[in-house]
C-alpha positions as CSV (number, residue, x, y, z in Angstrom):
1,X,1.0,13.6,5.7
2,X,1.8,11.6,3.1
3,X,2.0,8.0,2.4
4,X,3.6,5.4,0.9
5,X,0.6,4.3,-1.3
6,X,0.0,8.0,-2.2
7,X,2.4,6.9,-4.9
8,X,0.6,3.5,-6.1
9,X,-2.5,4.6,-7.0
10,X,-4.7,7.5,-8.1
11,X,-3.3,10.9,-6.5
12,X,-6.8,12.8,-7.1
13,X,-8.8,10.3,-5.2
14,X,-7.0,10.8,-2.3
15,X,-6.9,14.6,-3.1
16,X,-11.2,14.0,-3.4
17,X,-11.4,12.2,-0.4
18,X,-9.6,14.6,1.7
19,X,-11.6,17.8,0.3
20,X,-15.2,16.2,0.3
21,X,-17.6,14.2,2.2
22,X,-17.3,11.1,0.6
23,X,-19.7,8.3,1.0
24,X,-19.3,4.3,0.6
25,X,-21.8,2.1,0.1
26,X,-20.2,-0.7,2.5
27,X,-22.7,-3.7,0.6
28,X,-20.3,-3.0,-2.7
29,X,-17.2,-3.9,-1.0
30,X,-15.8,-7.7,0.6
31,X,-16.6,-7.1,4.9
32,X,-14.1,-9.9,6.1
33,X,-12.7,-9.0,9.8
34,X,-10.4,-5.9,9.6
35,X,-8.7,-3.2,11.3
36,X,-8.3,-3.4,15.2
37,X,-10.5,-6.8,15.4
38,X,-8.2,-8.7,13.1
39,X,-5.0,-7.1,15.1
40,X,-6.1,-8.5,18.0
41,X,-6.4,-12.0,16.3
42,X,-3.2,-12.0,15.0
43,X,-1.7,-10.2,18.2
44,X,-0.7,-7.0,17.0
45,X,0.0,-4.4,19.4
46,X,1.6,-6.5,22.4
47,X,5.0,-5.6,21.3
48,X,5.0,-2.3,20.4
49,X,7.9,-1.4,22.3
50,X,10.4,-3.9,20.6
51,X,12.3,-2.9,18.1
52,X,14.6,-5.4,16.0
53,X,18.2,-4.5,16.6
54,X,21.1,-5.9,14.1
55,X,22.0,-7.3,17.2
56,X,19.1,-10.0,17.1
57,X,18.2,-9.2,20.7
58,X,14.6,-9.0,19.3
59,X,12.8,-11.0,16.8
60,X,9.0,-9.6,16.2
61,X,7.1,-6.2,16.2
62,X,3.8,-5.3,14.7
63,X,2.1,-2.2,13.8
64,X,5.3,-0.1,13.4
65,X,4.5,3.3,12.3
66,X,7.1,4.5,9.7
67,X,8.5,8.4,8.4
68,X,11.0,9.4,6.3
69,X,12.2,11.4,3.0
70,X,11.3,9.3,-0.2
71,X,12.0,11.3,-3.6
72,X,12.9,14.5,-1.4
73,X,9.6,14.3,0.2
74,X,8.2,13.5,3.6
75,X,6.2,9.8,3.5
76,X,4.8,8.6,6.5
77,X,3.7,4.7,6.6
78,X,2.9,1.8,9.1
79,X,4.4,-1.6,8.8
80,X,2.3,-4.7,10.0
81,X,5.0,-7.0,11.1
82,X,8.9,-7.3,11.2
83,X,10.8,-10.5,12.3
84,X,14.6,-12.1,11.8
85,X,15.2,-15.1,10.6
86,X,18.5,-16.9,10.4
87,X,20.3,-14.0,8.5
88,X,17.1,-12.0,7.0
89,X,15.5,-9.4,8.2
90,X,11.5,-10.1,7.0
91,X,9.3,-7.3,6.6
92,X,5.6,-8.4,6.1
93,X,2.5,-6.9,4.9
94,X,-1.0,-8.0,5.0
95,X,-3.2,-8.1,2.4
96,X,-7.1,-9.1,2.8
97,X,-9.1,-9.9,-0.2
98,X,-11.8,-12.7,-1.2
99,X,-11.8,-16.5,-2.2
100,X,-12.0,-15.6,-6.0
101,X,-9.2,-14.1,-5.7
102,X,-7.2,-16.7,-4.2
103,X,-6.6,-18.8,-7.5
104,X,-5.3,-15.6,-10.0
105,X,-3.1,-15.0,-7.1
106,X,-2.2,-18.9,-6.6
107,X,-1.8,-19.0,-10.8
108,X,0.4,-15.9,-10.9
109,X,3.0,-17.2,-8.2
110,X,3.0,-14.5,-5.8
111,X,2.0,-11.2,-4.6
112,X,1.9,-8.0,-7.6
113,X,5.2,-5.8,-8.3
114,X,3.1,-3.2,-7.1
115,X,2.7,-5.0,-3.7
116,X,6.4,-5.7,-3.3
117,X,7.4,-1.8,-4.5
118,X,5.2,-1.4,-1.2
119,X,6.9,-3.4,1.0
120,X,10.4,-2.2,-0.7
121,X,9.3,1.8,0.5
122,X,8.7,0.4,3.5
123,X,12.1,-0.9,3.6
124,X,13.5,2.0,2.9
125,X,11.6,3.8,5.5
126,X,12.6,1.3,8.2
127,X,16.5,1.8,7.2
128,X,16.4,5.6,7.6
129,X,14.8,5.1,11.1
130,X,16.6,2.2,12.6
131,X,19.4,2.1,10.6
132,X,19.0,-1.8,9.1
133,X,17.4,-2.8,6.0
134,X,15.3,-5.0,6.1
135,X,16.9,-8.1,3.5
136,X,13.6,-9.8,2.2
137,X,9.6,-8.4,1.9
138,X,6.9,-10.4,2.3
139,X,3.0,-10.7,1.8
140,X,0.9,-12.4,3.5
141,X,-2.9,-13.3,2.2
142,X,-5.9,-13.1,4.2
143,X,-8.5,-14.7,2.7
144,X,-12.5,-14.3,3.4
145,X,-13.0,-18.0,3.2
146,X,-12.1,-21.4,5.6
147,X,-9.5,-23.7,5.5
148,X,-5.8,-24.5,5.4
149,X,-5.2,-21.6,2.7
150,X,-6.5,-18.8,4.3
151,X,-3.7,-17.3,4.9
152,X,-1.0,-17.2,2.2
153,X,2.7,-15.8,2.7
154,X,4.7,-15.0,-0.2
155,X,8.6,-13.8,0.3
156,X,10.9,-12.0,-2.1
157,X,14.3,-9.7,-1.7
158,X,13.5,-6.1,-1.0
159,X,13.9,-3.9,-4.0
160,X,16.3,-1.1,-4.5
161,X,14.4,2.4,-4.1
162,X,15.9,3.6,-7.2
163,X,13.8,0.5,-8.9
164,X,11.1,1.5,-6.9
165,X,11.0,5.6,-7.8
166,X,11.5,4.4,-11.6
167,X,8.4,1.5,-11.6
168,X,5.0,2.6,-13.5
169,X,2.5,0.7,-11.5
170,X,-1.0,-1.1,-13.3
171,X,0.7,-0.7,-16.8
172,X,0.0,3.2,-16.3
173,X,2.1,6.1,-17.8
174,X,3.6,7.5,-14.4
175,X,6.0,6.1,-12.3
176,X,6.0,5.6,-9.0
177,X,8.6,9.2,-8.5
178,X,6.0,11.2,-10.5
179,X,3.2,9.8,-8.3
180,X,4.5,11.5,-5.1
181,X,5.5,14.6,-7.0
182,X,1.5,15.2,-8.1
183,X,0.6,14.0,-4.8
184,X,2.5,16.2,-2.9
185,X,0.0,18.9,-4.8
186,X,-3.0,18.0,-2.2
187,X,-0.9,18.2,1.4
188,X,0.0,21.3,3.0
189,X,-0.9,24.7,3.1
190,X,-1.1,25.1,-0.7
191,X,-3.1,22.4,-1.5
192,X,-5.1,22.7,-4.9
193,X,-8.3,21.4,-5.3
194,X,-8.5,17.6,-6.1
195,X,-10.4,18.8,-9.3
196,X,-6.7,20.2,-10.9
197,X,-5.1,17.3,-10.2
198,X,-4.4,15.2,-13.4
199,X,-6.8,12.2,-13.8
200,X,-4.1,9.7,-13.2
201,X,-6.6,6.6,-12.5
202,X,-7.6,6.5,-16.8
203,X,-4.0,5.8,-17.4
204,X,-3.5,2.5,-15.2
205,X,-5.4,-0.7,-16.2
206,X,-6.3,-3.8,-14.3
207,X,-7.2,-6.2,-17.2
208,X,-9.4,-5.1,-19.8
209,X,-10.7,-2.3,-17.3
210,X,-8.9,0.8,-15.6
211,X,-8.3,1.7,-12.7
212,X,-11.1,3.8,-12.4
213,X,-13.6,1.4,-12.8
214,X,-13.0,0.5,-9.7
215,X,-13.0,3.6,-7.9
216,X,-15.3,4.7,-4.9
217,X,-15.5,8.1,-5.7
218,X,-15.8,7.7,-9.6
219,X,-18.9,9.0,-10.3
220,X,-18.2,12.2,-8.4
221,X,-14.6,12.6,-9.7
222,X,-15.9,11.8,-13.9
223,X,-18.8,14.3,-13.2
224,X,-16.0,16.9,-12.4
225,X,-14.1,16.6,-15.1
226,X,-16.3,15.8,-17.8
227,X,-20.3,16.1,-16.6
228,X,-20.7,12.9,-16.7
229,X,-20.2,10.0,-14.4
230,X,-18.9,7.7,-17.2
């Protein structure tokens, strides 16, 4: 099915990754502790059966999975942690990266707008299956390093879908509405191959450099569409 981030990034990776044996060289990318081991650290899974009623009967679950209808079509997701507050409702998300990236994250005063149009979807997801939206999202840091900043939260108000559906993330030329529409190209029974799907990734930058060039599969995915891997 498809997912939330199906519309934040490149639609044709995903479509490459599900249509060919794709290989990683693990060495190329930051091994911190992930998936189920760092779950267990932070204690993930021992409340999966709690729910966060408007009532306030409960205050935490982790690991939530999430489905509903965003832009008329069916997004699936999975929400790391939900918790009340006072009077908000605080939907996190974890992100894991390396020390280096600590400080541009420190200097720039909080977590991406593509990050909170993540959390946001989420939101909107939540609402349509438990019938409360969540009132603030929030991202919290995992860091590769030691110390008293390892971890990093950062909150903000949730953003309206609308907002969300109309945002063009990494400076690209698509927004976040026309993502899922080319995305939905590469699920179900009609699937194309990922090599008709538009190559989205040339049109978003990080810096100086695109998306692209920092792509897993962007060798294989250039050589398609131009016989080249550059």
């Amino acid at each position: 099915a498809m997912s939330v981030t199906d519309g934040l990034g490149c639609p044709r990776l995903r479509a490459l990754e599900n249509q060919e044996p794709l290989y990683v060289n693990p060495m190329d990318y930051n091994a911190m502790l992930l998936g189920h081991a760092w779950d267990a650290v932070v204690g993930a899974g021992e409340v999966e059966d709690l729910i966060c009623k408007p009532d306030g009967s409960v205050l935490f679950r982790s690991k939530i999975p999430l489905h509903g209808t965003i832009a008329g079509l069916p997004i699936t997701g999975e929400l790391d942690n939900i918790r009340r507050l006072a009077d908000m409702l605080i939907l996190s998300d974890w992100k894991h990266s390396n020390n280096f990236r600590s400080k541009w994250i420190k200097q720039e005063g909080g977590p991406s707008a593509e990050y909170k149009v993540q959390t946001s979807i989420y939101a909107e997801l939540y609402e349509q299956m438990f019938g409360e939206r969540p009132t603030h999202g929030e991202v919290v840091y995992h860091f590769s390093g030691a110390g008293k900043e390892v971890l990093l939260p950062y909150q903000y108000p949730i953003i309206p879908i609308e907002e969300c559906l109309a945002f063009k993330p990494y400076n690209g030329q698509r927004t976040v509405g026309e993502l899922y529409q080319i995305a939905a190209m590469v699920y179900g029974d009609k699937a194309v191959d990922w090599r008709l799907v538009p190559l989205v990734g040339t049109e978003m930058s990080f810096g100086t450099k695109s998306y692209c060039d920092y792509c897993q599969a962007k060798d294989a995915c250039f050589s398609a569409e131009r016989g080249a891997p550059f």
